[in-house]
MARVEX-227784 format. One record per residue: x negated, y, z negated of N, C-alpha, C, CB in turn; residue number from 0; residue in one letter. Coordinates in nm, 2 decimals. Last residue first. Glycine has a CB too. Example, Ala and Ser with C-alpha at 12.3 -4.5 7.8 and 13.67 -1.06 7.14 Angstrom:
// MARVEX-227784
nu->-1.28; nv->-0.22; nw->-0.71; cau->-1.37; cav->-0.11; caw->-0.71; cu->-1.29; cv->0.00; cw->-0.79; cbu->-1.41; cbv->-0.06; cbw->-0.57; i->1; aa->S .
nu->-1.32; nv->-0.57; nw->-0.78; cau->-1.23; cav->-0.45; caw->-0.78; cu->-1.32; cv->-0.33; cw->-0.78; cbu->-1.13; cbv->-0.45; cbw->-0.90; i->0; aa->A .
END
This chain:
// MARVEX-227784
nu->19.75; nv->5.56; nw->2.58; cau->19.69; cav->5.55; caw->2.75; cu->19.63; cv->5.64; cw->2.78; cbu->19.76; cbv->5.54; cbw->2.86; i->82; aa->X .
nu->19.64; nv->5.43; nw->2.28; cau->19.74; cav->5.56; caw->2.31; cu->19.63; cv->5.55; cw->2.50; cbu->19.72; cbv->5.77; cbw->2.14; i->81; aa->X .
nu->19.77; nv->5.15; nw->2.10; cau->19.64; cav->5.22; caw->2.17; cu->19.75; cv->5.34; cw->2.25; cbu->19.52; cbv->5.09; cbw->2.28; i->80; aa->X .
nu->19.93; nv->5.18; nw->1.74; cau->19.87; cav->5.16; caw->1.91; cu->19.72; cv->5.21; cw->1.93; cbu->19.97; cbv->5.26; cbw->2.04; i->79; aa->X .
nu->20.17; nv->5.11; nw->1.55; cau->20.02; cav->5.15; caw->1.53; cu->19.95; cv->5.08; cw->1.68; cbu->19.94; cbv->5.08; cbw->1.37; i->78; aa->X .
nu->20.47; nv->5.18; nw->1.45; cau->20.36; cav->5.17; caw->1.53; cu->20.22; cv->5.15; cw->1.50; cbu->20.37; cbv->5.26; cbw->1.61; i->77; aa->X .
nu->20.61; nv->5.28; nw->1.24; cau->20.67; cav->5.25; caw->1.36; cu->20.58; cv->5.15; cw->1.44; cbu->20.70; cbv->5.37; cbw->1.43; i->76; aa->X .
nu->20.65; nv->5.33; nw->0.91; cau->20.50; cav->5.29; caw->0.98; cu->20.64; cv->5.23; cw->1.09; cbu->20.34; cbv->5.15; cbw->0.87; i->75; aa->X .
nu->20.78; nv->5.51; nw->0.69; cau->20.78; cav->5.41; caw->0.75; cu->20.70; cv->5.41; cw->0.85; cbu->20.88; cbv->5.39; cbw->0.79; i->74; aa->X .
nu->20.85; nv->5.70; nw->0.39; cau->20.72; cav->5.65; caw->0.49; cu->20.78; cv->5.56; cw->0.58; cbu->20.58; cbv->5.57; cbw->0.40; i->73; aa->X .
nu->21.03; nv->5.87; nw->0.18; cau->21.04; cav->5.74; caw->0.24; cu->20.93; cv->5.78; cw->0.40; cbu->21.24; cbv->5.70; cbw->0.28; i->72; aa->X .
nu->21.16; nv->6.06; nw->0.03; cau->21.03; cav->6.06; caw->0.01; cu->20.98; cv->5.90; cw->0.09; cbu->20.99; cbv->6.08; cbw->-0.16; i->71; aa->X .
nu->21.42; nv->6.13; nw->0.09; cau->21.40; cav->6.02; caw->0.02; cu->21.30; cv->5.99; cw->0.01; cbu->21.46; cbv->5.93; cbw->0.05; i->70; aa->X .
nu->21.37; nv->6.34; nw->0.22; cau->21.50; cav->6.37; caw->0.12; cu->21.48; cv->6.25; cw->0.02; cbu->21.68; cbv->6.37; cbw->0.22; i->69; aa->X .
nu->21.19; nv->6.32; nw->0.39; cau->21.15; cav->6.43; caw->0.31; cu->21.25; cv->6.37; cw->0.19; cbu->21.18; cbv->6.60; cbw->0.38; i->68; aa->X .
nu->21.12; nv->6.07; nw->0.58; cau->21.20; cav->6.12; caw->0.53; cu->21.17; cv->6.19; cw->0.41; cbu->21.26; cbv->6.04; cbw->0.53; i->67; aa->X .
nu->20.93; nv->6.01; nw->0.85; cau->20.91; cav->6.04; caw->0.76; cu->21.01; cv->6.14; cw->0.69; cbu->20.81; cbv->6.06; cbw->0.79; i->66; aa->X .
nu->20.81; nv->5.77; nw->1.07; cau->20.91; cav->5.84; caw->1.04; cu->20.87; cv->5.89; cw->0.90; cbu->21.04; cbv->5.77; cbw->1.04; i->65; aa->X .
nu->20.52; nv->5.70; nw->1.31; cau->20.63; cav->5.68; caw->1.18; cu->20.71; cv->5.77; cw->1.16; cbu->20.59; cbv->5.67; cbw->1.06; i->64; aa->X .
nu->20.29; nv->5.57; nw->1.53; cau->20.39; cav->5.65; caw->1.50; cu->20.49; cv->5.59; cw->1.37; cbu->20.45; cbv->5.67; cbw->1.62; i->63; aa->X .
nu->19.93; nv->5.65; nw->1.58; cau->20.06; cav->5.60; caw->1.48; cu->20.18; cv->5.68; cw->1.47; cbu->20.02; cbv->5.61; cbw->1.33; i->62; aa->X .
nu->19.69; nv->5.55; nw->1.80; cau->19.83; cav->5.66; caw->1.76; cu->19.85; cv->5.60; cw->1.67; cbu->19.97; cbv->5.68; cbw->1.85; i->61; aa->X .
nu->19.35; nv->5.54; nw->1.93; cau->19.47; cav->5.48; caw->1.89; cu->19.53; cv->5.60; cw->1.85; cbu->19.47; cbv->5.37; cbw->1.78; i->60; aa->X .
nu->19.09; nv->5.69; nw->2.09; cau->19.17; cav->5.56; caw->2.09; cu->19.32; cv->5.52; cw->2.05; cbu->19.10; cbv->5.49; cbw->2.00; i->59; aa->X .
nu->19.06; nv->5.88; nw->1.89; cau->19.10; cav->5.91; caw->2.06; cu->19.15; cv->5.76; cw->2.07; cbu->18.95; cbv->5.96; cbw->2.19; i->58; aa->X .
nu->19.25; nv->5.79; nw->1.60; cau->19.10; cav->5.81; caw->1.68; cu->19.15; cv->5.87; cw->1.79; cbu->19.01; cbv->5.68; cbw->1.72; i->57; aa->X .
nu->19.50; nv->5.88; nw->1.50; cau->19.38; cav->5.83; caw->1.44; cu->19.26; cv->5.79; cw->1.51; cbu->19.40; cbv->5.73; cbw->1.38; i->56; aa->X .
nu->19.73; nv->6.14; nw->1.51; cau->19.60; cav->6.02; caw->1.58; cu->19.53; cv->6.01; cw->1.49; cbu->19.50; cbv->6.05; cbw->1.70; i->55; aa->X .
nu->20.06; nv->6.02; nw->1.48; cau->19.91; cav->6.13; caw->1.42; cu->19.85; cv->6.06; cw->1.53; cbu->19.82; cbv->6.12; cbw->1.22; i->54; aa->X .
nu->20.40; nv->6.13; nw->1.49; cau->20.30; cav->6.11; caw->1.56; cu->20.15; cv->6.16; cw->1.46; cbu->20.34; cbv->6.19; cbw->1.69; i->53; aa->X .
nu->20.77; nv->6.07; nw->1.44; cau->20.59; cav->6.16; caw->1.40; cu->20.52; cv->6.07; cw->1.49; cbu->20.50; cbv->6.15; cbw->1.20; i->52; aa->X .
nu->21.12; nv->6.11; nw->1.47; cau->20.97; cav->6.05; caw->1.50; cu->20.87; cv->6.13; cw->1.45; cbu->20.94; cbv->6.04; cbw->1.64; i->51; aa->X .
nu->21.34; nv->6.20; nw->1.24; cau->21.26; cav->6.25; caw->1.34; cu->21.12; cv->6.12; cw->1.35; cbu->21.21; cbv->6.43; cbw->1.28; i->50; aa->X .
nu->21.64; nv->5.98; nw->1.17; cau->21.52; cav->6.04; caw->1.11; cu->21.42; cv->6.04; cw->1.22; cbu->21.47; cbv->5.97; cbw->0.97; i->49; aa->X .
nu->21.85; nv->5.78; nw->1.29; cau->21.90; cav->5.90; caw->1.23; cu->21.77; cv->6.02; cw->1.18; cbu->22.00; cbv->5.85; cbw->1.09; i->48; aa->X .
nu->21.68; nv->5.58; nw->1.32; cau->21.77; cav->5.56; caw->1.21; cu->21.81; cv->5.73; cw->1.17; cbu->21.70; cbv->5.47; cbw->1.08; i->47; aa->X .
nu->21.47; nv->5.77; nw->1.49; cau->21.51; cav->5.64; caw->1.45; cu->21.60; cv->5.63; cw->1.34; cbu->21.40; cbv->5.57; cbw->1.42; i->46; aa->X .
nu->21.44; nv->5.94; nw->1.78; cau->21.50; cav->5.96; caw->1.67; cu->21.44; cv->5.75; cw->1.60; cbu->21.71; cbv->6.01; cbw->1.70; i->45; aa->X .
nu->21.33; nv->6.21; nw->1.95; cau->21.33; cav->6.07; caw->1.96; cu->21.27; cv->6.05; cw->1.78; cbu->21.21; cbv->6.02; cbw->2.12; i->44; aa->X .
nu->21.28; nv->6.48; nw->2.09; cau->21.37; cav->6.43; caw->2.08; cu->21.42; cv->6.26; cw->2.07; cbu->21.39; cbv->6.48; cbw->2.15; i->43; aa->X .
nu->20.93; nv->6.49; nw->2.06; cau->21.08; cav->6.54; caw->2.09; cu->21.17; cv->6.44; cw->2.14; cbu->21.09; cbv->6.66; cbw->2.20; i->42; aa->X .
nu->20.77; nv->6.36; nw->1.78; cau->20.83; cav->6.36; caw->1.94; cu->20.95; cv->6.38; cw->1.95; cbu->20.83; cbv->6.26; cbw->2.01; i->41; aa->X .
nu->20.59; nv->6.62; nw->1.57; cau->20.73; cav->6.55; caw->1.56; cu->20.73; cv->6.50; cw->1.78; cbu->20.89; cbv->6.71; cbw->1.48; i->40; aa->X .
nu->20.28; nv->6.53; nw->1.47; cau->20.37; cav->6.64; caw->1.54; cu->20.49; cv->6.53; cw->1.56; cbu->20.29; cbv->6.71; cbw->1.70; i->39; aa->X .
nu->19.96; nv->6.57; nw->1.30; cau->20.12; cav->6.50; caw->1.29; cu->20.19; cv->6.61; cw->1.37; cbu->20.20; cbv->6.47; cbw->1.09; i->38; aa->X .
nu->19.69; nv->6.63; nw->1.17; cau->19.75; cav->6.69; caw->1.35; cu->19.86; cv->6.59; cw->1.36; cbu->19.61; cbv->6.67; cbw->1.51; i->37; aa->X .
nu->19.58; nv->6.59; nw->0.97; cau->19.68; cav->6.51; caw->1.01; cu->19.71; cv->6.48; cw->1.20; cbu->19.80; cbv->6.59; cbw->0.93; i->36; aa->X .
nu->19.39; nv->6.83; nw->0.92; cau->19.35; cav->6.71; caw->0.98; cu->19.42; cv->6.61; cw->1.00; cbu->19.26; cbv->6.67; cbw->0.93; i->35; aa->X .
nu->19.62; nv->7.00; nw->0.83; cau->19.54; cav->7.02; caw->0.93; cu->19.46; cv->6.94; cw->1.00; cbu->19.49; cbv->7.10; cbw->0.90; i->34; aa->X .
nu->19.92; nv->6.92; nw->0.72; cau->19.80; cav->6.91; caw->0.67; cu->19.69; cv->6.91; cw->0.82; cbu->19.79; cbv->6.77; cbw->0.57; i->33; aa->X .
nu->20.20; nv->6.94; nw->0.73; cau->20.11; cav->7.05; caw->0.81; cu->19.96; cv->7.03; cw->0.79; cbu->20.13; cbv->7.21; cbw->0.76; i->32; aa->X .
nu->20.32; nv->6.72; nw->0.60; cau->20.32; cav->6.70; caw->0.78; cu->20.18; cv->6.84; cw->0.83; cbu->20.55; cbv->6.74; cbw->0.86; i->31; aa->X .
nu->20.18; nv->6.74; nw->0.27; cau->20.29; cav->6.69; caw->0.38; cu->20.23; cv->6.71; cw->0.50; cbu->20.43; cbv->6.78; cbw->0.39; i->30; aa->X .
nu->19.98; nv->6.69; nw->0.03; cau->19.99; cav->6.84; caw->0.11; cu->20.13; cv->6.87; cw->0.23; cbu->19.83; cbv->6.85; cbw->0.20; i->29; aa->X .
nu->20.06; nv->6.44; nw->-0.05; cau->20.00; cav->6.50; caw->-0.11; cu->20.03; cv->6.65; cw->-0.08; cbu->19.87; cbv->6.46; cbw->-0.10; i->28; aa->X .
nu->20.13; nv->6.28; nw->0.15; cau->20.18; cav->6.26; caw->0.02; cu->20.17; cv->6.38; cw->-0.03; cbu->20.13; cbv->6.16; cbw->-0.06; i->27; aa->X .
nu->19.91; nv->6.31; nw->0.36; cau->20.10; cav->6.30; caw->0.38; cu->20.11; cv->6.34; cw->0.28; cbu->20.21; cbv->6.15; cbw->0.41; i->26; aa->X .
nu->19.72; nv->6.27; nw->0.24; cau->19.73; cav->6.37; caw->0.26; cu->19.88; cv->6.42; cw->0.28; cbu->19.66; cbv->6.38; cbw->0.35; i->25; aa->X .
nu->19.81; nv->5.91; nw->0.24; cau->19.70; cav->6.00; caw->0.09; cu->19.77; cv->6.12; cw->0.19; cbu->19.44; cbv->5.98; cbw->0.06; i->24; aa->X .
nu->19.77; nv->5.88; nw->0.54; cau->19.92; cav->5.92; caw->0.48; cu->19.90; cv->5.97; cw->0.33; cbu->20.04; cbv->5.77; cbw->0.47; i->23; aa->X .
nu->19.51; nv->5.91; nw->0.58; cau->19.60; cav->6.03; caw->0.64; cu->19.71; cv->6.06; cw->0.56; cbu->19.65; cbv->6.00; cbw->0.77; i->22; aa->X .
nu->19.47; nv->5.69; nw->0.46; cau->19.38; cav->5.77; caw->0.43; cu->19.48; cv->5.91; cw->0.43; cbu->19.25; cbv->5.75; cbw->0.52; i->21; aa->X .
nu->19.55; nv->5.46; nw->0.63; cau->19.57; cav->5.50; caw->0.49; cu->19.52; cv->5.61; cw->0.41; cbu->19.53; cbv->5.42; cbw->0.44; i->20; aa->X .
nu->19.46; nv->5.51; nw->0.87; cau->19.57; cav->5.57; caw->0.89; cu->19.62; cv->5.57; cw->0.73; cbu->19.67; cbv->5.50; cbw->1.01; i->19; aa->X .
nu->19.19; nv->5.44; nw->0.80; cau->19.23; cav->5.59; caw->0.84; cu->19.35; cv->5.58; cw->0.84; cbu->19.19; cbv->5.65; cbw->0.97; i->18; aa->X .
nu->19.20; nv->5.18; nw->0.76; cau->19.14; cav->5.26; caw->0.64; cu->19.22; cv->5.43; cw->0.67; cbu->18.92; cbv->5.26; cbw->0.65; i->17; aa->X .
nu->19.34; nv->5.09; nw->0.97; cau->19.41; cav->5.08; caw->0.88; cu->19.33; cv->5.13; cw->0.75; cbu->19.46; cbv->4.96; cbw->0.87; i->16; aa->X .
nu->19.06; nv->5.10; nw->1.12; cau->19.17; cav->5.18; caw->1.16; cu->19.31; cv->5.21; cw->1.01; cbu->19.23; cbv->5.08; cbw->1.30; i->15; aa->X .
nu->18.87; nv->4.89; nw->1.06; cau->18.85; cav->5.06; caw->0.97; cu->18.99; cv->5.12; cw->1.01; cbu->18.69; cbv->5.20; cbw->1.05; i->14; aa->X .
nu->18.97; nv->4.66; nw->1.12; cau->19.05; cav->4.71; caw->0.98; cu->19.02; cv->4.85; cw->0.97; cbu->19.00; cbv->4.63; cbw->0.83; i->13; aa->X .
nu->19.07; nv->4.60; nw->1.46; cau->19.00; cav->4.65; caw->1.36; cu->19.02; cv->4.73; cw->1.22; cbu->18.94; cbv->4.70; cbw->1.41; i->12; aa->X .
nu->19.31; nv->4.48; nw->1.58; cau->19.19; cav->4.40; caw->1.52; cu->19.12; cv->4.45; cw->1.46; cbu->19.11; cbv->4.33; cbw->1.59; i->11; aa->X .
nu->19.63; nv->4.49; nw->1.63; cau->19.50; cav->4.60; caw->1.55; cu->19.40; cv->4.49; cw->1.50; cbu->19.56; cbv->4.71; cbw->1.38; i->10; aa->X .
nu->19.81; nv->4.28; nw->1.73; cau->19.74; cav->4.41; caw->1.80; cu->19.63; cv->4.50; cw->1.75; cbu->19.83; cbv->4.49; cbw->1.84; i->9; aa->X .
nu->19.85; nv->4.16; nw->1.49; cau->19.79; cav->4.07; caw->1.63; cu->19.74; cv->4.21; cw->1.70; cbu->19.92; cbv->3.96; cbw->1.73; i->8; aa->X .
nu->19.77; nv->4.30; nw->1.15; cau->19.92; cav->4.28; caw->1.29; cu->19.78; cv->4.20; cw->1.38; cbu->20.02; cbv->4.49; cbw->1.40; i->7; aa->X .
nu->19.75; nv->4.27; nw->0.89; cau->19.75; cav->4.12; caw->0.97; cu->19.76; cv->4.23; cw->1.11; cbu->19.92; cbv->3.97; cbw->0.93; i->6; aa->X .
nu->19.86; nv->4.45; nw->0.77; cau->19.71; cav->4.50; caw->0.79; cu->19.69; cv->4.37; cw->0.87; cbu->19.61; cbv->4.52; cbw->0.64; i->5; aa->X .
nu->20.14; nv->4.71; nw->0.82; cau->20.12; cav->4.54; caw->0.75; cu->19.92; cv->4.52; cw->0.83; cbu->20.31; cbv->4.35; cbw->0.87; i->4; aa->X .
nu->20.23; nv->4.91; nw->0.52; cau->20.12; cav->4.92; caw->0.65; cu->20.09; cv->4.76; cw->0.68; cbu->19.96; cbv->5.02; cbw->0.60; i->3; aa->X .
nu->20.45; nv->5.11; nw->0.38; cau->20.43; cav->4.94; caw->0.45; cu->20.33; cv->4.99; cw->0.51; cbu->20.56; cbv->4.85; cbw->0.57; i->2; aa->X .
nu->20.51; nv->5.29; nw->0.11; cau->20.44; cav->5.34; caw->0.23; cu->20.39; cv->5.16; cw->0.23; cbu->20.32; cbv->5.50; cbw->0.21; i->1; aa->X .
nu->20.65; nv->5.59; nw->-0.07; cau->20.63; cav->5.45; caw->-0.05; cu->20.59; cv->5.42; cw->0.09; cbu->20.76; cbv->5.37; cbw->-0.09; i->0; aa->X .
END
């Protein structure tokens, strides 16, 4: 299962929310090693008890979310510009 809210005030461009929809399709499908994901856990930085991720979606922007194996549970943290 998988929130992506597509309004937000900080993402004005929709192709972005095409890709990061796109990526999590692969999530689902193949999981975290999927080679064009490039998803990497941040060390040591938790939420509710469950590991941070990280992908990119352009040079431009990040997404960060959690991603619970046990409960097949997606959560969308973020969606930025990366400095």
């Amino acid at each position: 299962m998988m929130l992506i809210k597509k309004n937000s005030k900080q993402v004005k461009d929709q192709r972005v929310f095409k890709v990061v929809e796109r990526k999590f399709k692969f999530l689902k499908v193949v999981g975290l090693n999927y080679p064009s994901l490039n998803a990497k856990p941040l060390n040591n930085v938790y939420h509710e008890g469950v590991d941070v991720w990280e992908f990119y979606i352009s040079k431009k922007w990040r997404c960060l979310f959690t991603y619970d194996q046990s409960q097949k549970l997606i959560r969308v943290l973020k969606i930025s510009n990366h400095l």
